[in-house]
C-alpha positions as CSV (number, residue, x, y, z in Angstrom):
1,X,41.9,-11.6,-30.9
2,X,39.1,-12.8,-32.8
3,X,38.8,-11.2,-36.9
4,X,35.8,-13.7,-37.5
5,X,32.1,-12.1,-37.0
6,X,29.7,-13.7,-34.6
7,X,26.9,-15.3,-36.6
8,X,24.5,-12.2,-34.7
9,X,27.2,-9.6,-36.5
10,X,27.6,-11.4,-39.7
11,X,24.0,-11.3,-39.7
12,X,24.1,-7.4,-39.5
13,X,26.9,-6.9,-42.0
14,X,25.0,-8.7,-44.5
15,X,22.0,-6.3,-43.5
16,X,24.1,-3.2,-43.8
17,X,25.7,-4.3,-46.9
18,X,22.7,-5.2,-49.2
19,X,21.4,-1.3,-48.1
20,X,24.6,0.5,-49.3
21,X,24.3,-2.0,-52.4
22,X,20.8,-0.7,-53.3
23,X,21.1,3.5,-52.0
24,X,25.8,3.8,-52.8
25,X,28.2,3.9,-55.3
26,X,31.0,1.5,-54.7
27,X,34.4,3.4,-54.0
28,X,37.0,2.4,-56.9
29,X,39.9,2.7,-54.8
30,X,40.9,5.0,-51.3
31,X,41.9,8.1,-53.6
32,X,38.6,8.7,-54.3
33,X,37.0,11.9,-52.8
34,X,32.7,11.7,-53.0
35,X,33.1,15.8,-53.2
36,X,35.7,16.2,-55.8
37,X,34.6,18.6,-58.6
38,X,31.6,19.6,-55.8
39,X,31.0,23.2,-55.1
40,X,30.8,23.7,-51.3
41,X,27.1,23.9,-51.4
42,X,26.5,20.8,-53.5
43,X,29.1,18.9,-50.9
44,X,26.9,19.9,-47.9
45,X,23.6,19.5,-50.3
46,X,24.6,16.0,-50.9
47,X,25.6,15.4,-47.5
48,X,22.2,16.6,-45.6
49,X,20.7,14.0,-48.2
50,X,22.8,11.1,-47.3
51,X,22.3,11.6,-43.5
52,X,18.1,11.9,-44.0
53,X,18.8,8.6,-46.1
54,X,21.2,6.7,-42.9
55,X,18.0,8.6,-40.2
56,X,15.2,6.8,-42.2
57,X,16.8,3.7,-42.3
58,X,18.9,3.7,-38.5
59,X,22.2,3.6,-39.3
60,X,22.4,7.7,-39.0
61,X,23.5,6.9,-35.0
62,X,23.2,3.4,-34.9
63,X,24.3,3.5,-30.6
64,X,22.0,6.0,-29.9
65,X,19.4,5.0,-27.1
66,X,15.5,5.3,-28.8
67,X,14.8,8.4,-26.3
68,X,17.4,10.2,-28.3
69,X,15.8,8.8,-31.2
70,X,18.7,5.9,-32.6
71,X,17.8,2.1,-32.9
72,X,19.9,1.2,-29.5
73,X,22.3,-0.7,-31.1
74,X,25.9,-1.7,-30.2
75,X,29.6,-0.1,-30.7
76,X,30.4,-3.4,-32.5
77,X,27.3,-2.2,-35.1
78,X,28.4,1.3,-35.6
79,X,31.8,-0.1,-36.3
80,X,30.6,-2.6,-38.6
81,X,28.7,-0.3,-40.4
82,X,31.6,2.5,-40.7
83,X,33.9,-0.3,-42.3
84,X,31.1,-1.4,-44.8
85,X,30.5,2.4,-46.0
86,X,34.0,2.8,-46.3
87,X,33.4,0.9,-49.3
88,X,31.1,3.4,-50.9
89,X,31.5,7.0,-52.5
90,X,29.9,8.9,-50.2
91,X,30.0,11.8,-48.2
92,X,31.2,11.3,-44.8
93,X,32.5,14.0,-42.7
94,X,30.2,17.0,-42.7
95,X,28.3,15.0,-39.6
96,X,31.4,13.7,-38.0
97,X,30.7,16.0,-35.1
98,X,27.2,16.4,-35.2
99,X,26.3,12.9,-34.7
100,X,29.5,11.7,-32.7
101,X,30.2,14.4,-30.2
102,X,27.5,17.3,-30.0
103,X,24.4,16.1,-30.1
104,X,25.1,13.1,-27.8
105,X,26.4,16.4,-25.2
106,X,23.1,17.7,-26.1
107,X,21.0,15.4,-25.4
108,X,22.5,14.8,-22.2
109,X,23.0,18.3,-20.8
110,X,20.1,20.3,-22.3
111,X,16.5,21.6,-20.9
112,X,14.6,18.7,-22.3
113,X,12.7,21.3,-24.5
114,X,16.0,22.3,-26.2
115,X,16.6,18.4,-26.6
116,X,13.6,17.4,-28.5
117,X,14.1,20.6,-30.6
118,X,17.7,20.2,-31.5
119,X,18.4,16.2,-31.2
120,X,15.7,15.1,-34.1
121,X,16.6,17.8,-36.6
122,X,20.4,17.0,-36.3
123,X,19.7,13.1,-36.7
124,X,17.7,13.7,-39.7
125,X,20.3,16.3,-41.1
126,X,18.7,19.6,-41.1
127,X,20.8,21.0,-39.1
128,X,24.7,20.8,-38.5
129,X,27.2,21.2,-35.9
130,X,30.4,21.7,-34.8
131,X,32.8,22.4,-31.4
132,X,33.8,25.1,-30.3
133,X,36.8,24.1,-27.7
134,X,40.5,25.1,-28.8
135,X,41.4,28.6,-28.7
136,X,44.8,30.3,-29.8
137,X,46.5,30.4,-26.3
138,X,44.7,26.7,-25.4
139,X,44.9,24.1,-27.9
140,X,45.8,20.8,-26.1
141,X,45.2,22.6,-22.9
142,X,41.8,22.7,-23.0
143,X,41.6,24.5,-19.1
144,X,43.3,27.2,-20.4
145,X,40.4,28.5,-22.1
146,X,40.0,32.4,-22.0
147,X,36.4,33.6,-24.3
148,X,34.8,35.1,-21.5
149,X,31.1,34.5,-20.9
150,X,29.3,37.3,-18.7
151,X,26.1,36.8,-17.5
152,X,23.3,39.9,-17.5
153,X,20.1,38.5,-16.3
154,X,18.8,35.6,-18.6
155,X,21.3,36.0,-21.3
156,X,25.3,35.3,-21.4
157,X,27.4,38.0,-23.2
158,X,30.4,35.9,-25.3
159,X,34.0,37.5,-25.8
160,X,36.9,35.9,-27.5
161,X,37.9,33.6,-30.4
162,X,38.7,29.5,-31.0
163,X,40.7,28.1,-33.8
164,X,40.6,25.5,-35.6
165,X,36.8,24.7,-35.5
166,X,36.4,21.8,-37.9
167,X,33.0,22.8,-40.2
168,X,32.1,25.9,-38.5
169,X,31.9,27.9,-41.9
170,X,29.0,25.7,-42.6
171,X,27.4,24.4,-39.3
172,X,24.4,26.1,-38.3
173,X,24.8,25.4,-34.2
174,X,27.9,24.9,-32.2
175,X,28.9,23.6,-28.4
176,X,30.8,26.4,-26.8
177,X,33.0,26.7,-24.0
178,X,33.8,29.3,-22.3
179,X,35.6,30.9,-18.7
180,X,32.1,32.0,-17.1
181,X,34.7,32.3,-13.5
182,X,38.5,33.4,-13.6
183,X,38.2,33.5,-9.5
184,X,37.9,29.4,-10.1
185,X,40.8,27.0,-11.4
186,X,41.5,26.8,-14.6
187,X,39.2,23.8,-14.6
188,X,36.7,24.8,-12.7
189,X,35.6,27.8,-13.9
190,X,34.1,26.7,-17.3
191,X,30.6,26.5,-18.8
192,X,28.9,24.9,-21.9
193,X,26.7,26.9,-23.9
194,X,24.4,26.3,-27.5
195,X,25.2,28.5,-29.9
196,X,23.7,29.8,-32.7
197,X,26.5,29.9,-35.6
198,X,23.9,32.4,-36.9
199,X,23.6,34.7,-34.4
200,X,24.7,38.3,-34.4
201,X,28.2,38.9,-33.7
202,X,30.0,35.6,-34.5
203,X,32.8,36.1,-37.9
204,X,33.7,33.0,-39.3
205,X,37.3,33.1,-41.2
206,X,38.0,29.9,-42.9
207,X,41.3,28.7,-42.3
208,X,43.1,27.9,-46.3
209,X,45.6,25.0,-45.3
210,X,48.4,24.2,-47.0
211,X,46.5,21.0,-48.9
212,X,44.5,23.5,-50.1
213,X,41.3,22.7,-48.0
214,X,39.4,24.8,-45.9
215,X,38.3,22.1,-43.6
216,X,39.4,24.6,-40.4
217,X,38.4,28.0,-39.1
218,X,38.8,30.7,-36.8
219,X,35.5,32.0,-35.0
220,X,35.3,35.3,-33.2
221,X,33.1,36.2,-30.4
222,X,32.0,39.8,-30.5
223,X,29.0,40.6,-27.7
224,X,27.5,37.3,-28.5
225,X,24.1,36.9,-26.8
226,X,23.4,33.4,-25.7
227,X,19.6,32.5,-23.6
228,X,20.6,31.1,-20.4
229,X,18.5,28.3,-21.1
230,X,21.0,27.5,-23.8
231,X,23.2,26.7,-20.9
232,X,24.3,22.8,-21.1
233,X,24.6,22.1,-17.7
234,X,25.2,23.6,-14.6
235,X,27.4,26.8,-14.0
236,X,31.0,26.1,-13.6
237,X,30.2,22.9,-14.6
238,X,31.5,22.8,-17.9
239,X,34.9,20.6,-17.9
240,X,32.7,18.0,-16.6
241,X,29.9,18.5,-19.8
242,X,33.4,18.8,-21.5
243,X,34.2,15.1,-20.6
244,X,31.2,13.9,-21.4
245,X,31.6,15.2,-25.6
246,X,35.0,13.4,-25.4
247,X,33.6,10.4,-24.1
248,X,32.0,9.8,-26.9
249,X,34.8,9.7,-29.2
250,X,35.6,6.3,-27.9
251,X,33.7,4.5,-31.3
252,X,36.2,6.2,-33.8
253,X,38.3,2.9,-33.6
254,X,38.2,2.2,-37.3
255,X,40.6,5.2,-38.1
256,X,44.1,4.1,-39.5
257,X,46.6,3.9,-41.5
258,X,44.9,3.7,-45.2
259,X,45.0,0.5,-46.3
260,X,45.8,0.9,-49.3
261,X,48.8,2.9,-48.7
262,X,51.7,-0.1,-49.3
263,X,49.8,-0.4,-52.5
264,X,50.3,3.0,-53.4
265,X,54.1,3.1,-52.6
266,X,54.4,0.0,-54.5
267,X,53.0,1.3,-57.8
268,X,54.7,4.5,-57.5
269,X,57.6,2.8,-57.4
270,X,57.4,0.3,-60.1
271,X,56.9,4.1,-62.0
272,X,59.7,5.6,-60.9
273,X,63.2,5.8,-62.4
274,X,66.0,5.3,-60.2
275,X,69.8,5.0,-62.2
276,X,67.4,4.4,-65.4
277,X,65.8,1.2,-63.3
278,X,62.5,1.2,-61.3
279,X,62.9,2.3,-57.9
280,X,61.2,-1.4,-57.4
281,X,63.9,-3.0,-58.2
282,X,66.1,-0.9,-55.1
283,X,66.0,-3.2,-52.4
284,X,66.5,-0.2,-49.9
285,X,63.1,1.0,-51.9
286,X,61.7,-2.0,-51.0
287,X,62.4,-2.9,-47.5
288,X,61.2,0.9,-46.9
289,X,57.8,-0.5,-48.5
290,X,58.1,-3.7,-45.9
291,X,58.2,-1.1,-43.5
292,X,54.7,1.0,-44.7
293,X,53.2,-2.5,-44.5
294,X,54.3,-3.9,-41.1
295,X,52.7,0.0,-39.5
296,X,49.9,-1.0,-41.2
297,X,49.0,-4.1,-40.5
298,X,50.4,-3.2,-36.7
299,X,47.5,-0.8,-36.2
300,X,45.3,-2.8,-38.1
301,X,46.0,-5.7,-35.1
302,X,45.5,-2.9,-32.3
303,X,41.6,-2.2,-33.8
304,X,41.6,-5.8,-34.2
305,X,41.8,-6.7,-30.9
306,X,39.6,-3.6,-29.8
307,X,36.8,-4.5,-32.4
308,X,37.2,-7.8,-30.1
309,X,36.7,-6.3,-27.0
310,X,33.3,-4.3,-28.7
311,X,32.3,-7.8,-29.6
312,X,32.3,-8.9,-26.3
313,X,30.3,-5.6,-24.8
314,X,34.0,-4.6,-23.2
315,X,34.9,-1.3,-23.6
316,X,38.3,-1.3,-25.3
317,X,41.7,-1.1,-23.5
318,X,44.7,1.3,-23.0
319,X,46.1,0.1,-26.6
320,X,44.0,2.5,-27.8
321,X,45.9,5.9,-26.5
322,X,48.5,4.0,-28.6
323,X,46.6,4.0,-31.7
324,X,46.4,7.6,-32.9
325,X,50.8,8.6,-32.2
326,X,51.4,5.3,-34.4
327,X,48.9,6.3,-37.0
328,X,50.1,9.6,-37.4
329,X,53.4,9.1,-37.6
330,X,53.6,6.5,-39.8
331,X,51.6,8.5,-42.0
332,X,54.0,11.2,-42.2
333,X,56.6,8.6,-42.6
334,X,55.0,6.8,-45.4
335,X,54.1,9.6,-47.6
336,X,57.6,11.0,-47.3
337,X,59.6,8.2,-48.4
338,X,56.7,8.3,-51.1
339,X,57.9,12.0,-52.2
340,X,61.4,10.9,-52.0
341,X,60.1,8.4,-54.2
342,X,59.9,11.3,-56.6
343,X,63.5,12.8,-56.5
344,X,63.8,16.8,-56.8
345,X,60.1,16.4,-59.3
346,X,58.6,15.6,-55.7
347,X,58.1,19.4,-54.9
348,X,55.7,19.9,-58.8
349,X,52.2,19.7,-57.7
350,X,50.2,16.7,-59.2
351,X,49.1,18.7,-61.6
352,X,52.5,18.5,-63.2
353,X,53.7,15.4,-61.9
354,X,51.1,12.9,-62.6
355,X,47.5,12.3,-60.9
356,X,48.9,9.1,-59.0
357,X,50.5,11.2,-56.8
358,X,47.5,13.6,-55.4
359,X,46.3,11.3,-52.7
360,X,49.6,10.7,-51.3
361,X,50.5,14.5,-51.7
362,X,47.1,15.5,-50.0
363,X,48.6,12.8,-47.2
364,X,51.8,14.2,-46.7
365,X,50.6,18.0,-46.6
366,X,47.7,16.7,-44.1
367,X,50.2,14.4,-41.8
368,X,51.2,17.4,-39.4
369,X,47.5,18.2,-38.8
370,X,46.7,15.0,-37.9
371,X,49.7,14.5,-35.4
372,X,48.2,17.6,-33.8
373,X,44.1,17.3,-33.6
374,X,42.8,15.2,-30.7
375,X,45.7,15.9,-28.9
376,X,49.5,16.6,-29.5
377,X,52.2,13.4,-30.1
378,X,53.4,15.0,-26.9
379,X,50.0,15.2,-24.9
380,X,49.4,11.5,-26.1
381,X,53.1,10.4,-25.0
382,X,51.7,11.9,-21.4
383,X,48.8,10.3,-21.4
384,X,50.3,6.9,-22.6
385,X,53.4,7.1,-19.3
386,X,50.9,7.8,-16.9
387,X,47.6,6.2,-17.9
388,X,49.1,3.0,-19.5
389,X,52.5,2.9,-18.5
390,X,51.8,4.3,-14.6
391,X,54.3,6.5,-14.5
392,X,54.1,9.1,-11.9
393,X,52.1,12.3,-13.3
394,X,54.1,15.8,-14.3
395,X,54.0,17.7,-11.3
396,X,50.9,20.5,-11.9
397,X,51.2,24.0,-9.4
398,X,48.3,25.3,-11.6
399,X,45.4,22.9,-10.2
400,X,44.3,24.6,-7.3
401,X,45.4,28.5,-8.5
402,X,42.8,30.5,-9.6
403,X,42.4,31.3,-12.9
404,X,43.0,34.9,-12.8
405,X,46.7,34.7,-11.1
406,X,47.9,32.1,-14.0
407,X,47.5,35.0,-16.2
């Protein structure tokens, strides 16, 4: 591994960093939230700003090719530049799925009219989107997928419901897919459409997690009319188009283990009172803290060496299937021992027990979510025997059955 920037990327670093410097706030420490005390509509206000800012200056989709309208640049850029705005109070998700996944399907698989209508306008921020992929019966098994789409004449007739669509409450498009053949396998019977999030017969029922966000939704499909020209891709062709919005997931290698998480278990527990002593002083308290800090900086190394690989145009290796079942757990792990920190006072809200102990609640109530999106512990543990291991594959009788008899 190499942690040292070429003199190329330190070049760029220095570039990104003097334009956060003049158009950011610097972040005073990882529990700060750029939308807290926000109403939804100032969040997403503030957000449709901030990506017309990143468009103007390109570092809205810094890989994108310049027929999709980005600069062209490299992975190792766009990771640069997500580690130097990490730095700053600003608002961050609300394009997470616009930029990284739908529009790059888009702009792929679309008519090239619908592409130069619906690539720019999502670059520059007028116009949000989100996926529409897990359903109630087909969450990690994304082949199981039952919204039906009909086809009369030009249009496609949509049926059914996801769950679970991150943004959908305030997106204004969506990529959909949807069983347009239940004669096919599971697989091969799908197709992508466009959706308007707008259009008539779509309900939208935020989802009110436990960590009292509303991040999640459910979306039902009632007679939703779709142009076939709204089609992304071929007919049946839509696991492959499918593949194609996963693929470009690959750049999301900065995401960890916060790092300022040993920190927070470490002034938590110089607060807290164990046997009238700070927990601190526990040595069981504080190898448990050794422990937060050796996940971290494990995970750390794992991006490390795949921020190498970036640096060296290499696309980075199987470690990274690792990554996210390390991540997650530890996560869990680490806020829990941070509750425990707590005693029986660990189940009061932070209202009651202090504000240093919000951003390690929020953790703890978000830690199941995360082990599940992107893939269950128990999908990634498949793909890690088979793909990095080379174990042989679970034996599948579904493959080559059509749809209609797995029902």
């Amino acid at each position: 591994m190499d942690f040292r920037d070429s003199p190329e990327e330190a070049a760029y670093r220095a570039r990104v960093r003097g334009w956060l410097e003049a158009n950011a706030t610097p972040r005073r420490s990882a529990e700060d939230r750029f939308e807290a005390g926000m109403s939804d509509a100032e969040h997403i206000a503030a957000a449709r700003a901030w990506q017309r800012r990143k468009a103007a200056a390109g570092y809205a989709a810094i890989t994108w090719p310049t027929e999709w309208g980005g600069p062209g640049g490299t992975p190792i850029q766009q990771v640069i530049y997500s580690q130097e705005e990490a730095r700053y109070l600003v608002p961050t998700q609300v394009f997470v799925n616009s930029i990284g996944q739908c529009l790059p399907t888009v702009a792929m698989w679309a008519l090239p009219q619908l592409r130069e209508r619906y690539v720019p306008q999502g670059l520059r921020g007028d116009a949000i989107w989100c996926q529409l992929f897990s359903e109630p019966a087909a969450g990690s098994d994304t082949g199981g997928i039952r919204t039906r789409a009909t086809r009369e004449g030009d249009e496609w007739v949509i049926n059914g419901q996801k769950v679970w669509t991150s943004g959908a409450h305030f997106s204004d498009y969506g990529i959909l897919l949807a069983r347009s053949d239940w004669d096919k396998p599971k697989q091969e019977g799908l197709t992508m459409f466009i959706v308007d999030m707008k259009a008539a017969g779509i309900e939208i029922r935020p989802i009110h997690q436990m960590s009292d966000e509303y991040e999640f939704n459910e979306v039902f499909f009632n007679d939703v009319r779709i142009p076939d020209d709204h089609r992304l891709g071929p007919e049946c062709a839509g696991w492959k188009v499918m593949l194609s919005t996963l693929m470009h997931e690959r750049l999301s290698v900065g995401s960890s283990l916060p790092s300022s998480l040993h920190r927070n278990l470490i002034e938590l527990a110089g607060k807290t009172a164990w046997n009238g002593r700070p927990a601190l002083e526990d040595a069981r308290v504080r190898a448990r803290i050794a422990d937060a800090y050796l996940s971290q900086k494990g995970v750390e190394l794992v991006i490390a060496r795949s921020l190498t690989a970036l640096s060296k145009g290499k696309e980075p290796g199987p470690e990274m299937s690792i990554l996210k079942l390390v991540a997650g757990k530890g996560i869990l792990d680490i806020a829990s021992f941070a509750l425990e920190l707590a005693g029986p006072e660990g189940v009061l809200g932070h209202q009651d027990l202090g504000s240093e102990w919000a951003f390690i609640q929020r953790l703890w109530l978000s830690a199941p979510g995360i082990r599940l999106a992107g893939g269950s512990d128990e999908i990634m543990r498949n793909v890690i025997a088979e793909r990095v291991l080379g174990l042989p594959g679970e034996v599948r009788t579904d493959r080559k059955t059509p749809f209609r008899e797995l029902l």
